[in-house]
KOLVOBA-93643 format. One record per residue: residue in one letter; x, z, y of N, C-alpha, C, O in turn. Coordinates in pm, whole numbers, plus 50000, padded with zeros to 5 digits. Last residue first. Example, Ala and Ser with C-alpha at 12.3 -4.5 7.8 and 13.67 -1.06 7.14 Angstrom:
<bakols>
S512855070849775513675071449894512905078750003513415080450114A513195078049431512305078049550513205078049670514245084649668
</bakols>
This chain:
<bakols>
X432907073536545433947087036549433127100636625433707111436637X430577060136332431327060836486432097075836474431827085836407X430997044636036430437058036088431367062936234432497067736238X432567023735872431127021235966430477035036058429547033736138X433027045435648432997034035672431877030035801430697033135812X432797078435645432117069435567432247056835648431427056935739X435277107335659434847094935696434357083335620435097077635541X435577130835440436177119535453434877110235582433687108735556X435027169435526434587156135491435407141135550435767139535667X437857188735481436797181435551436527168435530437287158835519X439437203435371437987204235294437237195935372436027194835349X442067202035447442057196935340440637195535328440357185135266X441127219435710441457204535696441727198035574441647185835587X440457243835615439277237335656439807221235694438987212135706X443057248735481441957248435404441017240735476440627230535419X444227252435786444607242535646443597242435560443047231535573X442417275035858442707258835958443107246535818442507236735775X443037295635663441697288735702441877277835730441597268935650X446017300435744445657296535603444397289835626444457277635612X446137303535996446857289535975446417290635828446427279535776X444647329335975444077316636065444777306636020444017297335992X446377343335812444827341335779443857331435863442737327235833X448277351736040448817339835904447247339335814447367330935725X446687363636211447457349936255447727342336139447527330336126X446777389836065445257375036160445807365636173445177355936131X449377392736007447847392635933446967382635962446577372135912X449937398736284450097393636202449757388936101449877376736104X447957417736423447687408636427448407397136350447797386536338X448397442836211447297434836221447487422736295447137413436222X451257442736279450957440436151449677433736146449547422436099X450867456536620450637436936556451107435936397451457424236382X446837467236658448907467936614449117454036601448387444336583X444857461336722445237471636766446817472136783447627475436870X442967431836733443767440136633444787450436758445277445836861X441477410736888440797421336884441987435936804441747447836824X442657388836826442807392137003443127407036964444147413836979X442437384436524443397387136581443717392836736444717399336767X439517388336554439827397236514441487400536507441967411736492X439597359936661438487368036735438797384136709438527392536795X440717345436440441167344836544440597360536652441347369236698X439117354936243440297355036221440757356236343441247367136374X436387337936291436277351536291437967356536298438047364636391X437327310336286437077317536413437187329436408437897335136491X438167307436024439267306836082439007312536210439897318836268X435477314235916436457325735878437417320035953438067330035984X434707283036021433927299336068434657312336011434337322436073X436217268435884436097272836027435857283736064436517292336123X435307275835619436737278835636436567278235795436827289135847X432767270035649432937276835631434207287535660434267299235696X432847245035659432007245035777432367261835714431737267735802X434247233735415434567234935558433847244735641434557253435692X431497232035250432547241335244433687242135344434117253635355X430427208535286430157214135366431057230335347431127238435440X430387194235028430797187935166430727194535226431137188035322X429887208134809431297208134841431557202334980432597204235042
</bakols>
């Protein structure tokens, strides 16, 4: 589960990369609200900070 982030990033990049990339803007609409969904997901999923652990 700690690393399920590292996932939501990587679909929030692809998202982005395929929003530039979209032809119409339905598509890029789409991309755009599939990036602020990822981003949130990949910030709810990210690992907590362990005490003592430099930033």
């Amino acid at each position: 589960m700690r690393r399920i982030w590292h996932v939501f990033n990587a679909l929030t990049l692809v998202n982005v990369v395929l929003m530039f990339t979209a032809e119409d803007t339905a598509s890029r609409v789409l991309h755009a609200v599939a990036v602020v969904s990822f981003a949130l997901a990949a910030i709810a999923t990210r690992p907590a900070r362990r005490p003592g652990q430099r930033p």
